[in-house]
DSSP file (Angstrom, degrees, kcal/mol; ACC not computed):
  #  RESIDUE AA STRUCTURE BP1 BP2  ACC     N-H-->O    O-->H-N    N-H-->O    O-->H-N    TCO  KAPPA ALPHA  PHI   PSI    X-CA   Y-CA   Z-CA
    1    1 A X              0   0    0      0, 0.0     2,-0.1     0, 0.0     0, 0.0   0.000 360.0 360.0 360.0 133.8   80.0   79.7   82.2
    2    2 A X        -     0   0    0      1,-0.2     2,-0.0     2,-0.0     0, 0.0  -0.333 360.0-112.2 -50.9 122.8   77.1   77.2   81.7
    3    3 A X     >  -     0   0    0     -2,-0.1     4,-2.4     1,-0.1    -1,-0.2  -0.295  31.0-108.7 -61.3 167.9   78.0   73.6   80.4
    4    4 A X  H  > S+     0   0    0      1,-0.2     4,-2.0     2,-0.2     5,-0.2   0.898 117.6  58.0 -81.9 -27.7   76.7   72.8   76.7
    5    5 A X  H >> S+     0   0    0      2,-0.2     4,-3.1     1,-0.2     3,-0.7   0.977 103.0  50.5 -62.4 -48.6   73.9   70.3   78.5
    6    6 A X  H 3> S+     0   0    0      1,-0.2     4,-2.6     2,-0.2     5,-0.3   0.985 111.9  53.9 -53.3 -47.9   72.4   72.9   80.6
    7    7 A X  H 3X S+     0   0    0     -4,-2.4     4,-3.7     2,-0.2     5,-0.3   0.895 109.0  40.4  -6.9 -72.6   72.3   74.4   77.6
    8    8 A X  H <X>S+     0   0    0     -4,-2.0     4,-2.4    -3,-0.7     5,-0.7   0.971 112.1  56.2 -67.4 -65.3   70.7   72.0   75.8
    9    9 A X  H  X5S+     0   0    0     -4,-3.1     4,-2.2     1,-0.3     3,-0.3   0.913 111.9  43.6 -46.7 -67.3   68.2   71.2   78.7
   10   10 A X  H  <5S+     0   0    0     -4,-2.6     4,-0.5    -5,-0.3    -1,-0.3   0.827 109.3  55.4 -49.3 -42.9   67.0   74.8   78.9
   11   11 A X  H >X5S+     0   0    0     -4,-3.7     4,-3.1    -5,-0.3     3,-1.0   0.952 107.2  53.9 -60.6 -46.9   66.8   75.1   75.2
   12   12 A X  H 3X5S+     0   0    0     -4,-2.4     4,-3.0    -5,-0.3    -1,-0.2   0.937 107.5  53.5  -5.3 -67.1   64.5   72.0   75.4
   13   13 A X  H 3<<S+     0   0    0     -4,-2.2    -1,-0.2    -5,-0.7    -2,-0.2   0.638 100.8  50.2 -68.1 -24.2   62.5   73.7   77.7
   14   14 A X  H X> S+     0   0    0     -3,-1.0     3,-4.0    -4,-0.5     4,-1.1   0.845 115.7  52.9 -89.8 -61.9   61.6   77.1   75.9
   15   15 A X  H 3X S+     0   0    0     -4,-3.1     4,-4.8     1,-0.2     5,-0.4   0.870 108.8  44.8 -25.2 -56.2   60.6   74.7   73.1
   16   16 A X  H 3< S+     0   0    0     -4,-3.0     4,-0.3    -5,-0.3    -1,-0.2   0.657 110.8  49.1 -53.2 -22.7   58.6   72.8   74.9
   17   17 A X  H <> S+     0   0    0     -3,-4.0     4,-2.2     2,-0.2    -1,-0.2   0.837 116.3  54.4 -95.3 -47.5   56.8   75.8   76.7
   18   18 A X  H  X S+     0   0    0     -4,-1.1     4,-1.6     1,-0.2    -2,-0.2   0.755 110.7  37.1 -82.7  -5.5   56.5   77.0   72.8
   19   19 A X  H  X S+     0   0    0     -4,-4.8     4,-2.2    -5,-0.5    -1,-0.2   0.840 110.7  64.4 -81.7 -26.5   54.8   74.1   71.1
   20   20 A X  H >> S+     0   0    0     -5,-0.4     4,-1.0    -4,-0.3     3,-0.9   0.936 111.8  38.4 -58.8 -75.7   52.8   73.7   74.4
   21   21 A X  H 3X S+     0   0    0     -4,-2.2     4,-2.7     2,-0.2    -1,-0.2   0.606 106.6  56.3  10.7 -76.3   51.4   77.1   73.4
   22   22 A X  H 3X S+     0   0    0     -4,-1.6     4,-1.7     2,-0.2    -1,-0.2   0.942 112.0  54.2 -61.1 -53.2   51.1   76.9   69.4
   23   23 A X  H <X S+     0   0    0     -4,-2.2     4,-1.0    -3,-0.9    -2,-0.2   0.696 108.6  47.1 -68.9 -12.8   48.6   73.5   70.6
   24   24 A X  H  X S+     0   0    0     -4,-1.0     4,-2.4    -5,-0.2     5,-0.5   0.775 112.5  47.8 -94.2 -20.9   46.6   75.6   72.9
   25   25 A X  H  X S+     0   0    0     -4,-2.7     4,-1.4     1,-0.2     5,-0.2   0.910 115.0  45.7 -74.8 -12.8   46.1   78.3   70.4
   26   26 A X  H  < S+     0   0    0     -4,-1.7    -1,-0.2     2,-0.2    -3,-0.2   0.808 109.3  52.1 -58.3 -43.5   45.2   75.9   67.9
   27   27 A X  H  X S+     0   0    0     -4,-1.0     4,-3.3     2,-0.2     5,-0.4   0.824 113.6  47.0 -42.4 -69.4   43.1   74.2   70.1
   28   28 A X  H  X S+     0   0    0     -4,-2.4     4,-1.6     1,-0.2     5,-0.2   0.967 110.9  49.0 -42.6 -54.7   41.3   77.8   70.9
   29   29 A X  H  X S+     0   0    0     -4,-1.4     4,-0.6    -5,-0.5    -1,-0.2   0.663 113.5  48.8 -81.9  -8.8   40.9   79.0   67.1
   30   30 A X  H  > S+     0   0    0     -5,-0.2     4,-0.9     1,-0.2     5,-0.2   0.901 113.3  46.6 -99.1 -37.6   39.3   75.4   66.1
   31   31 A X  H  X S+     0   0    0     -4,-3.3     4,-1.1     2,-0.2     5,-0.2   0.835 117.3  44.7 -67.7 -11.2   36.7   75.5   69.3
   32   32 A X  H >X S+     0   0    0     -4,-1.6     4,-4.1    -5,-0.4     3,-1.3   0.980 111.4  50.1 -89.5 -61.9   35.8   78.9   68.4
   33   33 A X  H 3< S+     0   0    0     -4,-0.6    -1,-0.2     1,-0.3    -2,-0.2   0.416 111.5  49.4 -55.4  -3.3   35.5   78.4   64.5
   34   34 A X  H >X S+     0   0    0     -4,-0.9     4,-1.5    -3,-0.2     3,-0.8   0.803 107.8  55.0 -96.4 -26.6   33.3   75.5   65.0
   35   35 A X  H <X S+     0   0    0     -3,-1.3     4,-3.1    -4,-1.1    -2,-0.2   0.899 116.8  41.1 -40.3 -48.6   31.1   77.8   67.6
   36   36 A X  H 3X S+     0   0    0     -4,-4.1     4,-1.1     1,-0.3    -1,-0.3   0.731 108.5  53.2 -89.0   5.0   30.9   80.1   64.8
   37   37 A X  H <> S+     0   0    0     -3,-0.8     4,-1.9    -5,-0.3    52,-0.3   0.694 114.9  48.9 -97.0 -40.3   30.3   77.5   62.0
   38   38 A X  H  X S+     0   0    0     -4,-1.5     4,-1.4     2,-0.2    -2,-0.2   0.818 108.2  52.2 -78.2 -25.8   27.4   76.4   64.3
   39   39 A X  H  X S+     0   0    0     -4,-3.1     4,-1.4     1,-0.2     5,-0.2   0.981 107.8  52.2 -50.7 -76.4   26.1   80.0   64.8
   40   40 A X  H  X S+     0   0    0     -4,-1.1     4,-0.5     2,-0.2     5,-0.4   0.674 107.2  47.6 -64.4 -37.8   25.9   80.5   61.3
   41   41 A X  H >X S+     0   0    0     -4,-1.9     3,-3.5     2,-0.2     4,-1.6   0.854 112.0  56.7 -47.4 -85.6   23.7   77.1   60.3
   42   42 A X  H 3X S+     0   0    0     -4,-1.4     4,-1.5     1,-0.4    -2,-0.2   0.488 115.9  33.7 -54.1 -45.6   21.4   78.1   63.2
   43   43 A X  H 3X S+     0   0    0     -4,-1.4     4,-1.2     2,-0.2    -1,-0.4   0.473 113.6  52.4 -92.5  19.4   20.8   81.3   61.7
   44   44 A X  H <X S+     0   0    0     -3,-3.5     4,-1.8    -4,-0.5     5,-0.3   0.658 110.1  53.7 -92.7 -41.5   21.0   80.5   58.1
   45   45 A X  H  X S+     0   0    0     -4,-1.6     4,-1.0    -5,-0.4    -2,-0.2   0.896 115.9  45.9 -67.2 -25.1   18.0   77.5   59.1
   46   46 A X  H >X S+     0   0    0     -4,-1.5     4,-2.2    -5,-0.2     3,-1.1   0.901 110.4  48.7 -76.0 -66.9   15.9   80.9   60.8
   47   47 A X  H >< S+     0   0    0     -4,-1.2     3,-3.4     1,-0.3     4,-0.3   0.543 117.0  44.9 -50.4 -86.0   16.3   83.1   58.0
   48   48 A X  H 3< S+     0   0    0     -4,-1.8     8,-1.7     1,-0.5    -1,-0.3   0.209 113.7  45.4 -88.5 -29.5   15.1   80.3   55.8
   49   49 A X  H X< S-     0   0    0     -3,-1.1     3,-2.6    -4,-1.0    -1,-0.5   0.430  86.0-157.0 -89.1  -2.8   12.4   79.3   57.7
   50   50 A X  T << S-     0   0    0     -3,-3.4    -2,-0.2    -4,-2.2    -3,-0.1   0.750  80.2 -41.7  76.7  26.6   11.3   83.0   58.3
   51   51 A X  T 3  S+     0   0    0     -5,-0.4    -1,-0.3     1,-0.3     2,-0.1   0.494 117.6 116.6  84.0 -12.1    9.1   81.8   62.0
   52   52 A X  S <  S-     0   0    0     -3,-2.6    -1,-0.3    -6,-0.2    -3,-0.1  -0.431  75.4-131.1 -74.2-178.3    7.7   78.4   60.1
   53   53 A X  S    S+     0   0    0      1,-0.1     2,-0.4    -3,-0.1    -1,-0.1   0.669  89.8  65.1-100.5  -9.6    8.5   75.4   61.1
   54   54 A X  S    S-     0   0    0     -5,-0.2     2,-0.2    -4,-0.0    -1,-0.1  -0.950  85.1-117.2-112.4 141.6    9.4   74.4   57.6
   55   55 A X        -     0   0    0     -2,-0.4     2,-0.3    -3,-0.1    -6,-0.3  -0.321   9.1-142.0 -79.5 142.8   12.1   75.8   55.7
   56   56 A X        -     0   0    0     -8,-1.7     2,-0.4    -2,-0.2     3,-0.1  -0.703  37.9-174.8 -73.3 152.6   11.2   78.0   51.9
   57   57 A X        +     0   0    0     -2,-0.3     0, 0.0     1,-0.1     0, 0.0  -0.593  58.6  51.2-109.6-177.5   14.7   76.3   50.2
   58   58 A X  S    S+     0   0    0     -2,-0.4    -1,-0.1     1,-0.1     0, 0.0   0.763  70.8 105.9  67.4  38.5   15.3   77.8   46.6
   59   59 A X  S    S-     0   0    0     -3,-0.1    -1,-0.1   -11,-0.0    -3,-0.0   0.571  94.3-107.0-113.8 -34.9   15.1   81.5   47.4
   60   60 A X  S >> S+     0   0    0      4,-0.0     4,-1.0     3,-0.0     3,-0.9   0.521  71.6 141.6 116.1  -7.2   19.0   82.0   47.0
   61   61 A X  H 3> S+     0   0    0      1,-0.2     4,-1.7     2,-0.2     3,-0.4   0.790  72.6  37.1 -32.3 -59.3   19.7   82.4   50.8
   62   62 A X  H 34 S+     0   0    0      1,-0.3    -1,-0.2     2,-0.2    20,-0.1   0.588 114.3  51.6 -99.4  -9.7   23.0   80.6   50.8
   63   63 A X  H <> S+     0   0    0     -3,-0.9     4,-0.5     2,-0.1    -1,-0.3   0.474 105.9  50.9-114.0  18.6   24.4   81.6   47.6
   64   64 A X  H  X S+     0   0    0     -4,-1.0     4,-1.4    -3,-0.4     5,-0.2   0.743 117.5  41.4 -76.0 -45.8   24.0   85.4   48.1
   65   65 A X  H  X S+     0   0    0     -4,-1.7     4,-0.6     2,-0.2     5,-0.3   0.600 113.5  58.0 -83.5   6.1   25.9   85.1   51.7
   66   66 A X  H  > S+     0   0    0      2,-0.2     4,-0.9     3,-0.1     5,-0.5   0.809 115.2  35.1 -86.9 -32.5   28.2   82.5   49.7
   67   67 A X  H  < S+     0   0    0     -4,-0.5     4,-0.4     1,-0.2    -2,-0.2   0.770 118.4  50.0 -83.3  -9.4   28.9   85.5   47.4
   68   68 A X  H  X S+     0   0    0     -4,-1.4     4,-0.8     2,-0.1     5,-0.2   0.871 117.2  44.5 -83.0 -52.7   28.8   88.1   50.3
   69   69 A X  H  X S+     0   0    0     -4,-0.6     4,-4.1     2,-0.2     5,-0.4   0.875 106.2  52.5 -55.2 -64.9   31.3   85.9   52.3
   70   70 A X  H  X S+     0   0    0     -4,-0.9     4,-1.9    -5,-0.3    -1,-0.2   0.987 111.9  51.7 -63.5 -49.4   33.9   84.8   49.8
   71   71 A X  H  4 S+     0   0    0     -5,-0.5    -1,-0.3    -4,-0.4    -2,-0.2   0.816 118.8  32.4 -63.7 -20.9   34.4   88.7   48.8
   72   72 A X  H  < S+     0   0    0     -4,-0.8    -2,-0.3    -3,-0.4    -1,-0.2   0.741 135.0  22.5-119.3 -37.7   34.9   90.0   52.4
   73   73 A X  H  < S-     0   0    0     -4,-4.1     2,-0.4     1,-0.4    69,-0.4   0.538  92.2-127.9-122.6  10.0   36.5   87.3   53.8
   74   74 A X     <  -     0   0    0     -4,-1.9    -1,-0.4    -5,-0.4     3,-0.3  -0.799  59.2  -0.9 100.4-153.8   38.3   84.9   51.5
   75   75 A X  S    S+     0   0    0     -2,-0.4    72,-0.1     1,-0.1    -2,-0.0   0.202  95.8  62.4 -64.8-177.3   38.0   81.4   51.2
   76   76 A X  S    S+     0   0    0     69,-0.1    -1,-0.1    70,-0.1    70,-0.1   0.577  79.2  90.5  58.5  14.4   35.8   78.7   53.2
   77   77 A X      > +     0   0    0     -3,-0.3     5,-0.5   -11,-0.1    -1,-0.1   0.344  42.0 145.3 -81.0 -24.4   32.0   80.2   52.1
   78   78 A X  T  >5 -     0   0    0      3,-0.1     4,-1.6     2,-0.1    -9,-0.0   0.039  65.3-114.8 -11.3 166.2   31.6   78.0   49.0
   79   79 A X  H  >5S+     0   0    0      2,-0.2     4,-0.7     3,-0.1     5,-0.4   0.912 121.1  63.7 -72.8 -60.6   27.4   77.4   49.1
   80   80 A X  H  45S+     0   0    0      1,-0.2     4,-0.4     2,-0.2    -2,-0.1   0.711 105.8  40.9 -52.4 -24.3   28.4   73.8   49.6
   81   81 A X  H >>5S+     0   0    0      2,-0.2     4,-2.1     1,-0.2     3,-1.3   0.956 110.3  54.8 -71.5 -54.7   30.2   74.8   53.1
   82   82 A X  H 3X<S+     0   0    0     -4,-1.6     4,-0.6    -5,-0.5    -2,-0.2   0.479 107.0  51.4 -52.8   0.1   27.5   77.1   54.1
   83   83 A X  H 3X S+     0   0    0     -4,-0.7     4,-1.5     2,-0.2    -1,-0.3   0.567 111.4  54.4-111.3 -21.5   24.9   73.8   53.6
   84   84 A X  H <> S+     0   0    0     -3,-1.3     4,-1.9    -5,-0.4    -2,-0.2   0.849 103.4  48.4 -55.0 -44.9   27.4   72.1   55.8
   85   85 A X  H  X S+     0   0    0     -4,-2.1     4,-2.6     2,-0.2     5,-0.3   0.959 118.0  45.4 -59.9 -64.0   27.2   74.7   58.5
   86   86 A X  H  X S+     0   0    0     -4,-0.6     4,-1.5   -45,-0.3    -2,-0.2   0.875 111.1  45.3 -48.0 -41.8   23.5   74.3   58.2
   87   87 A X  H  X S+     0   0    0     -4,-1.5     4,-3.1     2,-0.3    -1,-0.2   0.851 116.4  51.1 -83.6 -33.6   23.3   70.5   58.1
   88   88 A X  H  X S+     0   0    0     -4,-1.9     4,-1.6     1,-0.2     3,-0.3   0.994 113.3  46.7 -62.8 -66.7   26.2   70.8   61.6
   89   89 A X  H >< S+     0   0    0     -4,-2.6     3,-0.5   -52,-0.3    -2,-0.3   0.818 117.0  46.2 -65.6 -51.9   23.4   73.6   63.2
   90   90 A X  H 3< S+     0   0    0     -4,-1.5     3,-0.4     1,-0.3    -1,-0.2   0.908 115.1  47.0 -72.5 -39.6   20.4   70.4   62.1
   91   91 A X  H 3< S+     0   0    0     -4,-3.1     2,-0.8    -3,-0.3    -1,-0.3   0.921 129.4  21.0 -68.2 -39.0   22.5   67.7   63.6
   92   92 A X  S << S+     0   0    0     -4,-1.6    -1,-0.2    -3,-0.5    -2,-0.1  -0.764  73.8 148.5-142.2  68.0   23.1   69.6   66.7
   93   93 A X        +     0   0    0     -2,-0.8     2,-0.4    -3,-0.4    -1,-0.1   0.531  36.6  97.6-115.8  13.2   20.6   72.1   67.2
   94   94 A X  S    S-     0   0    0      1,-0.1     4,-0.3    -3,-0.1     3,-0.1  -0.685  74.7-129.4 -91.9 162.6   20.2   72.5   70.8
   95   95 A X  S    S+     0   0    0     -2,-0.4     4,-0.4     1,-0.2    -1,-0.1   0.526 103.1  62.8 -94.1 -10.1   22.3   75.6   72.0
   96   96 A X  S > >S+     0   0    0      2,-0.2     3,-0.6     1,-0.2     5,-0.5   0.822  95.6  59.6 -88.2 -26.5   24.1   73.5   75.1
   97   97 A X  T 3 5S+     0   0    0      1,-0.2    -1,-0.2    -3,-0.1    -2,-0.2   0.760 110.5  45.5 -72.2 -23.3   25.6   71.2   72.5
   98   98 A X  T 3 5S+     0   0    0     -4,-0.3    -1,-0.2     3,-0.1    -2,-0.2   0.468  91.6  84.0 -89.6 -17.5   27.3   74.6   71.2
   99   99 A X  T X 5S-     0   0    0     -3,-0.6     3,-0.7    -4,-0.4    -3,-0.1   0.341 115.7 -43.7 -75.3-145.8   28.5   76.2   74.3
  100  100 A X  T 3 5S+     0   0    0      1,-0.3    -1,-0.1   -65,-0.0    -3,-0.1   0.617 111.7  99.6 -74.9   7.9   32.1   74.8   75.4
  101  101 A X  T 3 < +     0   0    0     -5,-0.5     2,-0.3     2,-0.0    -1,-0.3   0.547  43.6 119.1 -62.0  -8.4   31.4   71.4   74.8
  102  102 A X    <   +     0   0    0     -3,-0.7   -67,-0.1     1,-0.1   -68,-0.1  -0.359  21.2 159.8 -63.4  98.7   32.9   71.1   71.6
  103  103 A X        +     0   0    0     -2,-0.3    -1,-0.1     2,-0.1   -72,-0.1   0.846  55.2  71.1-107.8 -44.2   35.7   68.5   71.6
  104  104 A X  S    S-     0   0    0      1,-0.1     2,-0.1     2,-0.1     3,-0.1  -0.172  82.9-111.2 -60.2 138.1   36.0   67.7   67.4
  105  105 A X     >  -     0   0    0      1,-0.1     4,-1.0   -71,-0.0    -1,-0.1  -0.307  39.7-101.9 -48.6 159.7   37.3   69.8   64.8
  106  106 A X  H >> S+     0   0    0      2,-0.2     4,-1.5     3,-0.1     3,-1.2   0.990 123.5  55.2 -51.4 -83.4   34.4   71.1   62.4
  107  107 A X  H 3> S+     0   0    0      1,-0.2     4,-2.2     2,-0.2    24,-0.1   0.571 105.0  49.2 -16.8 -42.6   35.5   68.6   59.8
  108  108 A X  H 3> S+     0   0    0      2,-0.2     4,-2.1     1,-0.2     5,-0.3   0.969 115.5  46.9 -75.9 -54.2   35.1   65.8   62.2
  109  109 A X  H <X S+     0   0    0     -3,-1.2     4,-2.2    -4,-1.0    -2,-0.2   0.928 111.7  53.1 -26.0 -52.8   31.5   67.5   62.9
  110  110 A X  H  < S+     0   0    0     -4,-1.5    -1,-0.2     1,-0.2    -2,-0.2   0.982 108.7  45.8 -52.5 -58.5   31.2   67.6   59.3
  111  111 A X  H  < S+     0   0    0     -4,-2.2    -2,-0.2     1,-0.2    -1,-0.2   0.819 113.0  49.5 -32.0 -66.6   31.9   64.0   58.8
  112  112 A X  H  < S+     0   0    0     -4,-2.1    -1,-0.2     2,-0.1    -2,-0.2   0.611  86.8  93.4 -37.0 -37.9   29.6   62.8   61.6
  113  113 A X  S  < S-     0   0    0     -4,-2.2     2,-0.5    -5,-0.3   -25,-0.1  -0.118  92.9 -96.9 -67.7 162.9   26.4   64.8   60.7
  114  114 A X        -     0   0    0    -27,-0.2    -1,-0.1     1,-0.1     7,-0.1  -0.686  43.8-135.5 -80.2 128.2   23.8   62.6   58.3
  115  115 A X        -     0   0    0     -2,-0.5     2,-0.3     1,-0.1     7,-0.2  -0.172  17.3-111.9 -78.5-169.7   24.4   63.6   54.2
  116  116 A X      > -     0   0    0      5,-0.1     5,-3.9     6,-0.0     3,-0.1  -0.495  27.6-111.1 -97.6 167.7   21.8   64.1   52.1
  117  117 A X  T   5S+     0   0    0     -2,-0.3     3,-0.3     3,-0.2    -2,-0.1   0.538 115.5  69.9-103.3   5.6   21.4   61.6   49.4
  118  118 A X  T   5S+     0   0    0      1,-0.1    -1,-0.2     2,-0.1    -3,-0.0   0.715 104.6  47.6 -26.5 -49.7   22.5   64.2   46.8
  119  119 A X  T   5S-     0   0    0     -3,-0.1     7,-1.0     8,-0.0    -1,-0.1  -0.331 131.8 -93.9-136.7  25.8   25.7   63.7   48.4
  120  120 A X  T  >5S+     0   0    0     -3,-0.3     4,-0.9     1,-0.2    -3,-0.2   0.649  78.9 141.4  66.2  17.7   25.7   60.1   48.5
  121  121 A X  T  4< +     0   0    0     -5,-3.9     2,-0.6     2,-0.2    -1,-0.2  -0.191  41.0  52.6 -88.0-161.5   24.0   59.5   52.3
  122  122 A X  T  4 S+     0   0    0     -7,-0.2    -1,-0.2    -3,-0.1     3,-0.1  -0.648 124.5  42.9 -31.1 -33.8   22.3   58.1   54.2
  123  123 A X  T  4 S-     0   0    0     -2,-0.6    -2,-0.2     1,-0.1     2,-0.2   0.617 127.5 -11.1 -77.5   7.0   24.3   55.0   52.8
  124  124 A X     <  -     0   0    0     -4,-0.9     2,-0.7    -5,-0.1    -1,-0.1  -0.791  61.8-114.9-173.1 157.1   27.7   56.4   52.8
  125  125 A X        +     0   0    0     -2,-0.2    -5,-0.1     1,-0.1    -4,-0.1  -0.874  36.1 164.8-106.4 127.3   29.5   59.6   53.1
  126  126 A X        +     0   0    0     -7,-1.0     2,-0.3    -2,-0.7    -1,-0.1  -0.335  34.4 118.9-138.1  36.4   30.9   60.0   49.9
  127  127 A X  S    S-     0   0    0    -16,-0.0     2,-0.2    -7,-0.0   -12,-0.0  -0.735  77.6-107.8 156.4 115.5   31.8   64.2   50.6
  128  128 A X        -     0   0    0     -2,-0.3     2,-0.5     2,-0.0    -2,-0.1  -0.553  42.4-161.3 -38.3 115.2   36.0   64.8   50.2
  129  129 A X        -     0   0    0     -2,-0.2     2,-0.4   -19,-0.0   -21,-0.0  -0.999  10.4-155.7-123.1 128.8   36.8   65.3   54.1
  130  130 A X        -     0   0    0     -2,-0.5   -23,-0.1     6,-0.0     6,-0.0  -0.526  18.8-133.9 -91.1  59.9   40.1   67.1   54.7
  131  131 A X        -     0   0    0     -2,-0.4     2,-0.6     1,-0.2   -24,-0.0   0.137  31.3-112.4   0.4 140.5   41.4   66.0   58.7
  132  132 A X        +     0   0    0      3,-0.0     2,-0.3     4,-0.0    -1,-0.2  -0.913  50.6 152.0 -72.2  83.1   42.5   68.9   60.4
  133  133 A X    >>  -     0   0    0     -2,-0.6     4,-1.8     1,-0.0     3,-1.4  -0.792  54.1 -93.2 -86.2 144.2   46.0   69.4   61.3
  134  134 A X  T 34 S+     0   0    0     -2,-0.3    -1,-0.0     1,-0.2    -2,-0.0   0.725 119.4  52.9   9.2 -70.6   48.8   71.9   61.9
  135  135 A X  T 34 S+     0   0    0      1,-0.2    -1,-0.2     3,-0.0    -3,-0.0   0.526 117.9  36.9 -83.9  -7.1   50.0   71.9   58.5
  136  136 A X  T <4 S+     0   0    0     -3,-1.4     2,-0.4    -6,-0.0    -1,-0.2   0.610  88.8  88.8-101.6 -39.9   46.5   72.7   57.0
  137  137 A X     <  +     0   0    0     -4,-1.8     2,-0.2     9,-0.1     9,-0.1  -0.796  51.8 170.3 -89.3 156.2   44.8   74.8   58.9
  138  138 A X        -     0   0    0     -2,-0.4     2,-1.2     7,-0.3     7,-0.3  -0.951  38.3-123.8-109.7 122.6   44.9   79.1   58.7
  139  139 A X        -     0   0    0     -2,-0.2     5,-0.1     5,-0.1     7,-0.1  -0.717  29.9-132.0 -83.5 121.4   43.7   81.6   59.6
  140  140 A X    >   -     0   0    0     -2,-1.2     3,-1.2     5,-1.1     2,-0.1  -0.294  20.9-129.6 -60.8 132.5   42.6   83.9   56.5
  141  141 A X  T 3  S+     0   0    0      1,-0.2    -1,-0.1     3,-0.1     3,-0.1   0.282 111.2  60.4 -46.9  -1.2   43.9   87.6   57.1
  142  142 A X  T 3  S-     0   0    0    -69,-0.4    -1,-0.2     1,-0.3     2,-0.2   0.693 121.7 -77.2 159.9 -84.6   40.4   88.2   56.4
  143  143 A X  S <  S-     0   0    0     -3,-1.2     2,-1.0   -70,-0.4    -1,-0.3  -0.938  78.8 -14.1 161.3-168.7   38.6   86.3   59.2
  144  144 A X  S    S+     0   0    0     -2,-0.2     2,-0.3    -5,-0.1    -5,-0.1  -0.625  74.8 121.9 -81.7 109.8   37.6   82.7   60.0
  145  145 A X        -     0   0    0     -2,-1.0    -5,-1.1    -7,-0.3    -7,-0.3  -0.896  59.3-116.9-106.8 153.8   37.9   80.3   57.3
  146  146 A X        -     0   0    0     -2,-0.3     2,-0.7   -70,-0.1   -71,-0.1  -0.329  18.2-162.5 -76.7 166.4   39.9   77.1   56.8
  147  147 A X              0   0    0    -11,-0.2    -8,-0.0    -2,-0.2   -73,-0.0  -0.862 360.0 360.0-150.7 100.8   42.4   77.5   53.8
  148  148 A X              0   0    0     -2,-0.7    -1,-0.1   -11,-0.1   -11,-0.1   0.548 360.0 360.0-101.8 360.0   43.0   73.4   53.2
C-alpha cells in the first residue's frame, strides 16, 4: 500500500497534466477564432467593395449576415461585432499577419485596432472591452462565438 504523500504527489500530477491541457485548448480555440474573426472582415471588406477599391457602405451587408448569423449560430454577430471583424481585417490586412502569428486574443486585437470617431476614436477608445479569460469565454453549441 502506497503512503498518503505518494498519493498526494501523483494526484498533483494528473492535475497538473489536466490544467496544462484545458490552457492549450484554450489557447487553440482563441488562435483559431481570431483566424476566423479575421477571415470574416477580409471577406465582408470584398463583398462590400464588389472589385473597387472603395467600399459601397449602406447597402445592409452587415446587418443581413448579423441577422443570418445570430439565428444559426447564437450570440457574438451583433452588426457592431461584425464592423469589428472588419475594422481587425483593415488593421491587419495582409494574409501573413493572419497565418499562425496570432499571439492576442480577438478582444486584445479589438482594442488595439484604430476606432472610428462614431465610437469615440481616434482620441480614445471609448468601446466596453471584455479581457478574455477562462471564466468568460465559450464555446456556443452552435459554433464560434464569445458568450461574455
Amino acid at each position: 500500500m502506497r503512503s498518503n504523500i505518494t498519493n498526494t504527489h501523483f494526484i498533483a500530477s494528473i492535475k497538473e497534466l489536466l490544467q496544462s491541457a484545458r490552457n492549450s485548448i484554450y489557447q487553440t480555440i482563441n488562435t483559431t477564432m481570431t483566424q476566423t474573426y479575421w477571415e470574416i472582415g477580409r471577406r465582408i471588406v470584398e463583398e462590400e467593395q464588389g472589385g473597387e477599391t472603395r467600399a459601397e457602405y449602406g447597402k445592409g451587408l452587415i446587418k443581413q449576415l448579423s441577422i443570418e448569423l445570430t439565428a444559426e449560430f447564437s450570440e457574438g454577430f451583433s452588426v457592431d461585432n461584425l464592423k469589428n471583424m472588419r475594422r481587425f481585417y483593415l488593421a491587419y490586412p495582409k494574409s501573413e499577419t493572419a497565418s499562425h502569428r496570432f499571439k492576442l486574443s480577438y478582444s486584445h486585437y479589438i482594442f488595439l485596432t484604430p476606432q472610428p470617431k462614431a465610437m469615440g476614436g481616434p482620441e480614445g477608445n471609448k468601446t466596453k472591452i471584455v479581457p478574455q479569460t477562462d471564466d468568460n469565454v465559450k464555446i456556443n453549441r452552435k459554433g464560434l462565438g464569445y458568450d461574455v
